[in-house]
C-alpha positions in Angstrom: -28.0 120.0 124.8 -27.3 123.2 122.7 -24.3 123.8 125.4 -22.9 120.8 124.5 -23.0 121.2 120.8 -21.4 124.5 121.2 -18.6 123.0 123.7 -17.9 120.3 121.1 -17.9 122.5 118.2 -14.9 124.9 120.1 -13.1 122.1 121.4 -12.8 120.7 117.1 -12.3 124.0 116.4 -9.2 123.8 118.5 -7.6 121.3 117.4 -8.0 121.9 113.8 -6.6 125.2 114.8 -3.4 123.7 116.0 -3.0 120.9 114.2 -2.5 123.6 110.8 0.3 125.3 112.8 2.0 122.1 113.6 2.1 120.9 110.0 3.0 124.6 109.1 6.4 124.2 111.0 7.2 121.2 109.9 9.1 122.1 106.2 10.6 124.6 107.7 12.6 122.4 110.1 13.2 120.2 107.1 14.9 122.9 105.5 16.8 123.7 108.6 18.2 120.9 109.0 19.3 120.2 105.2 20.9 123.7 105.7 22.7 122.7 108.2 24.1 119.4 106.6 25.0 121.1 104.0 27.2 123.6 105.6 29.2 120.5 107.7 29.9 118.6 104.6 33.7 119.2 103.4 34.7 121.9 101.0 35.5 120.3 97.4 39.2 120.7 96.5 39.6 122.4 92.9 42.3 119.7 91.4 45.7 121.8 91.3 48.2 122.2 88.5 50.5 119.4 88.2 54.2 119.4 86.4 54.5 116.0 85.6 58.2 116.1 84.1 59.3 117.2 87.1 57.1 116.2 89.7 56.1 113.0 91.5 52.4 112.2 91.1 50.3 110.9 94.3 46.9 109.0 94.1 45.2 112.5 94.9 46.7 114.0 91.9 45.8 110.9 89.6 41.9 111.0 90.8 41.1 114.1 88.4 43.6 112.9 86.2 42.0 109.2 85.7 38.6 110.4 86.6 38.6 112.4 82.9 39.9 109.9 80.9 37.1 107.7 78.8 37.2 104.1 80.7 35.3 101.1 80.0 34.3 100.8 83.6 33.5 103.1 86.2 35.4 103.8 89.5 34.9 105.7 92.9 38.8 106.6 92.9 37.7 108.9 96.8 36.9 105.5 97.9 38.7 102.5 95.9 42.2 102.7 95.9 43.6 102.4 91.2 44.7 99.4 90.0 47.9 98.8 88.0 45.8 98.5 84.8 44.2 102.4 85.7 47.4 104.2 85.7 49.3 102.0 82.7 48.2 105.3 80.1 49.3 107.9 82.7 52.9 106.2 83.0 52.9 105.6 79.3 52.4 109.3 78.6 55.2 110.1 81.2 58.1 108.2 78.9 60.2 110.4 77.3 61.3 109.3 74.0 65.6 108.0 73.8 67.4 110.1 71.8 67.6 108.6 67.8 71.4 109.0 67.9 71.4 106.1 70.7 68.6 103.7 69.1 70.8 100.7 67.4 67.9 99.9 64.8 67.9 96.0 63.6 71.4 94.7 66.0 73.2 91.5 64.4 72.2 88.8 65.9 75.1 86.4 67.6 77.6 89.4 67.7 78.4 91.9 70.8 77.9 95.3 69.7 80.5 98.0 72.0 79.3 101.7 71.6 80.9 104.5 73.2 78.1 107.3 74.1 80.3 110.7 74.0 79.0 113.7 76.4 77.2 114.9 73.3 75.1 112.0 72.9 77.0 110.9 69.8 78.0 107.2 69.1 82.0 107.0 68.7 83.0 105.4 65.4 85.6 102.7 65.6 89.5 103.8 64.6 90.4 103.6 60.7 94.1 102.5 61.2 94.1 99.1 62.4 97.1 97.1 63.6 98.3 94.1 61.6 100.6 92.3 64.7 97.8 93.2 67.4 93.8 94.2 68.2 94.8 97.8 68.6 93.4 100.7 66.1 94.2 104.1 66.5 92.4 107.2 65.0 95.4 108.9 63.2 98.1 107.0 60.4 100.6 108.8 62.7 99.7 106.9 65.7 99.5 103.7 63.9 103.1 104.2 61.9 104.8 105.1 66.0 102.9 101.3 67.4 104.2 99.4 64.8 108.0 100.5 65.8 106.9 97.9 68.9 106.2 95.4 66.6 109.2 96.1 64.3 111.9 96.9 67.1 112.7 99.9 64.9 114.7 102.2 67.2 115.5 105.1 65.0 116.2 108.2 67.9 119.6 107.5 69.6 121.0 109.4 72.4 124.6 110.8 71.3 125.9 110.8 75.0 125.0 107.3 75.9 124.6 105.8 72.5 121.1 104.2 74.1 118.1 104.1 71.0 114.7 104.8 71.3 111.4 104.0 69.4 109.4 107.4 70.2 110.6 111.2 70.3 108.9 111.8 73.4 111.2 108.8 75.2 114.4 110.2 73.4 113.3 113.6 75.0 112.4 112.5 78.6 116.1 110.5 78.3 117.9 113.0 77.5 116.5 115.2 80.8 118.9 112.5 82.7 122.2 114.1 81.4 121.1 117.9 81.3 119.1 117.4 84.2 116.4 119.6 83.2 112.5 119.2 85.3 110.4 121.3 84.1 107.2 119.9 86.3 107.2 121.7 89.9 105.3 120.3 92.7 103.3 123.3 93.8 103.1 121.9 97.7 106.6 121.2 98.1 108.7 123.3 95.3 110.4 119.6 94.4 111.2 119.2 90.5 110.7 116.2 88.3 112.0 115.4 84.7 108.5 113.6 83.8 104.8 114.5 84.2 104.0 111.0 85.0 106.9 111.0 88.3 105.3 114.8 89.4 101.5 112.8 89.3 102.7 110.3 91.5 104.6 112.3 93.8 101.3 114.1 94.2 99.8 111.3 95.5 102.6 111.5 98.7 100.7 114.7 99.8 97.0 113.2 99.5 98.3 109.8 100.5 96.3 108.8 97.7 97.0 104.9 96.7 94.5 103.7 94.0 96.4 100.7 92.5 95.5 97.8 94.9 97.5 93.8 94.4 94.1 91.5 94.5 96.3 89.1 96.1 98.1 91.0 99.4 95.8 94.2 99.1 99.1 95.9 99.3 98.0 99.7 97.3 100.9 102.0 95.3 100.4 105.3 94.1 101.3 104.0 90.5 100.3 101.4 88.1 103.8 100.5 86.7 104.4 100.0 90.5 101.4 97.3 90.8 102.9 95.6 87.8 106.5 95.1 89.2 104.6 94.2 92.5 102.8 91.0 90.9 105.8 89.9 90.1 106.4 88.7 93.5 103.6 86.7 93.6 104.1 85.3 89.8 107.9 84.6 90.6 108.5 86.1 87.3 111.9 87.4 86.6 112.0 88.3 82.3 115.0 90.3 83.1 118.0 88.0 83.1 122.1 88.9 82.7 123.6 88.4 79.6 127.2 87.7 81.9 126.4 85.4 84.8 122.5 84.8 83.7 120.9 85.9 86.8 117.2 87.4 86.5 115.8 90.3 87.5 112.0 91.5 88.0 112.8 94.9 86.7 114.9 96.2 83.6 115.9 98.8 86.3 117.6 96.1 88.4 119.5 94.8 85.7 120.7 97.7 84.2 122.1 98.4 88.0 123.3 95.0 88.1 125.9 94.9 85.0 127.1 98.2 86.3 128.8 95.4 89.0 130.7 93.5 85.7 131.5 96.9 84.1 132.2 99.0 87.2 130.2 101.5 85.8 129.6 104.5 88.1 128.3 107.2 86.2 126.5 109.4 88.8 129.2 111.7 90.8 129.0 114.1 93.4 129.9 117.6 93.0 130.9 118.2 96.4 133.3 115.1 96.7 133.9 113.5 93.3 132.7 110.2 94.6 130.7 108.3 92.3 127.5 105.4 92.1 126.1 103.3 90.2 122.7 104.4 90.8 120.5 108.0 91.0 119.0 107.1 94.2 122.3 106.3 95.7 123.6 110.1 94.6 120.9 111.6 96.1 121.3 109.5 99.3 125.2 110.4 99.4 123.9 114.5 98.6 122.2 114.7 102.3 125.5 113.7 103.9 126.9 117.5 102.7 122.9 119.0 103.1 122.1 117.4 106.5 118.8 116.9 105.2 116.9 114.2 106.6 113.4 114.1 105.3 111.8 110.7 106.3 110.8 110.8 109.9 109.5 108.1 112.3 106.0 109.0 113.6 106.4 107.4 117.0 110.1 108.6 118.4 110.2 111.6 115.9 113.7 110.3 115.0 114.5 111.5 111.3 116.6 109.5 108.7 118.4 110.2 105.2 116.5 107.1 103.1 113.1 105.7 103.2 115.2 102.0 104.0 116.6 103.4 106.8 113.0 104.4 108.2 111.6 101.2 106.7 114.5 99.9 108.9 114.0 101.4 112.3 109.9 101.0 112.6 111.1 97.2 113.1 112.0 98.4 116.4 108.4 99.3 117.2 106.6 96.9 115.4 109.0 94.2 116.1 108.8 92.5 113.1 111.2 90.2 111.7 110.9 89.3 108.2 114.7 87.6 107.3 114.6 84.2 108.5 118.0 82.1 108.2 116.9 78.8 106.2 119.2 76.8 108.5 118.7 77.7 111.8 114.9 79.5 111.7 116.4 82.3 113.1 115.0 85.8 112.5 115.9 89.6 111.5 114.8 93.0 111.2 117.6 93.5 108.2 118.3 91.3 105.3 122.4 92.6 105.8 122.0 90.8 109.2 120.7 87.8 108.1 123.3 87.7 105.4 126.2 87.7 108.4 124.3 85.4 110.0 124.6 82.9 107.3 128.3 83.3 107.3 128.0 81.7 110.7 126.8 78.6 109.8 130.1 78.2 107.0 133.3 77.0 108.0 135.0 79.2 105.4 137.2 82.4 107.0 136.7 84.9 104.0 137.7 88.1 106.7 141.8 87.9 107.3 143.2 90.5 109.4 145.6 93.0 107.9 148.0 92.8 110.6 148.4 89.2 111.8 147.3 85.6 110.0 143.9 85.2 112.0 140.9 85.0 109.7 137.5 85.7 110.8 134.1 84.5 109.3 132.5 87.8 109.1 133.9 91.2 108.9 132.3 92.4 112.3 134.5 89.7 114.2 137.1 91.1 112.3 136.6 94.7 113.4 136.4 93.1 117.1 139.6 91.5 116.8 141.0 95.1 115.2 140.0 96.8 118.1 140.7 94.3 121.1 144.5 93.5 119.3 145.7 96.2 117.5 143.9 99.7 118.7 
């Protein structure tokens, strides 16, 4: 019985023994394991200095941002995304103020207001001198007192070669280049010399093949406004330029002034080589490349050169084929309007071509030369 006792008493002694080590490990693996938890949990990110004026914010950036101001309600920005109403006072301290010299404080109503904003930031007061005849106002009395000659047909400059009258210096001046034949402006690509700053600007334009003047109604571009303008007057049939002597009209003043020339026999521009004259500038310095050789407009697809741009405008018929002079009688079409017009003589009964030599009459002047060559040669 006493061996039993003593059995018993070892064996509880036992287990009381290990059960203290057992519970003695336990916080220890606790803490083990909290350690370790800790260390795999992510490294906080220290918020990072933001620019705002220059720099585009992202929600990251906005969480410390928003996360600091004093809100009614509380959010988890890491794990609900802001609303529009969170980031209304960050955008609103982001505006930057307009300048006072742009604020219009208390507009007219009813009434369009026009400001000018200058590269200073200045608003540009409207001109003092105002034109009676027209909406125009101008900043200087000098300005205003050289308009109003429109108004007033006041022509006090007048050329003492041609007798012509102008309403501005500056017209009188670039006239009077056309009988000394001074150009002071000098293309810098080619070396070629104009009388005006305007005609060396849109000679420019040949080299860059620049064209920014477009008709809205053909697309057709020109290198010059003034050229537009006498363009649309194809399309508006307008013709303000009409002949005091046989009333015919004209869509430029230049065409009329070269049309009385025909009633007056005026031919004013002569060559130096030759003596012979023209009646027009362009028609001197077509003549001029006759004693040069110079033939500056060349065809881009046979290389073959010519003396005028009409001649060239001529000869790409041939490669394009086109035909735009069309008889009104017969349909029939050609690549030259001098064509058509001896084509139309066809189509009359009336001889206007005699021969010199014997009484046959001929309808156009090429039958004539024909006959000249197959009667009397």
């Amino acid at each position: 019985m006493k061996q039993m006792i003593a059995y018993s008493f070892l064996f509880f002694s036992f287990c009381l023994i290990h059960y203290n080590s057992y519970s003695a490990m336990q916080p220890k693996k606790k803490l083990a394991a909290t350690l370790q938890a800790v260390q795999s949990m992510p490294a906080i990110k220290k918020p990072k200095p933001i620019d705002i004026a220059t720099q585009k914010l992202e929600k990251e950036d906005l969480i410390p941002v928003l996360q600091a101001m004093k809100r009614p309600r509380t959010i988890d920005f890491a794990t609900q995304k802001p609303k529009k109403e969170d980031l209304i006072p960050v955008l609103q301290a982001m505006k930057r103020p307009r300048p006072e010299s742009l604020v219009i404080k208390n507009p007219p109503k009813r009434q369009k207001i026009t400001v000018e904003i200058l590269k200073d930031n200045q608003i540009k007061k409207p001109h003092p001198y105002q034109c009676t005849e027209c909406p125009k106002s101008f900043a200087k009395e000098s300005n205003l007192t050289r308009h109003m000659m429109i108004h007033t047909e006041d022509k006090p400059y007048q050329c003492t070669q041609c007798e012509k009258t102008f309403a501005r210096n500056d017209n009188f001046v670039r006239h009077m280049r056309t009988h000394t034949g001074e150009k002071p402006f000098q293309c810098k690509e080619c070396g070629k010399s104009f009388a005006e700053l305007g005609t060396l600007n849109a000679h420019r334009r040949t080299h860059t093949e620049e064209k920014p003047f477009q008709c809205k109604e053909c697309l057709t571009s020109f290198t010059e406004s003034g050229s537009l303008g006498k363009h649309m007057r194809i399309h508006t049939g307008e013709k303000p330029h009409q002949c005091q002597e046989c009333k015919k009209s004209f869509t430029q003043s230049g065409s009329l002034t070269q049309h009385m020339r025909t009633h007056t026999g005026e031919k004013p521009f002569q060559c130096q080589e030759c003596k012979k004259s023209f009646t027009t500038s362009g028609h001197l310095t077509s003549h001029m490349r006759i004693h040069t050789g110079e033939k500056p407009f060349q065809c881009q697809e046979c290389r073959k050169s010519f003396t005028t741009s009409g001649y060239l405008t001529s000869h790409m018929r041939i490669h394009t084929g086109e035909k735009p002079f069309q008889c009104d009688i017969c349909a029939k079409s050609f690549t030259q309007r001098g064509h058509l017009k001896v084509h139309r003589d066809t189509h009359n009964d009336e001889k206007r071509f005699p021969c010199n030599l014997c009484d046959e009459k001929f309808t156009t002047n090429y039958n004539r030369s024909k006959h000249m060559e197959r009667k009397h040669s």
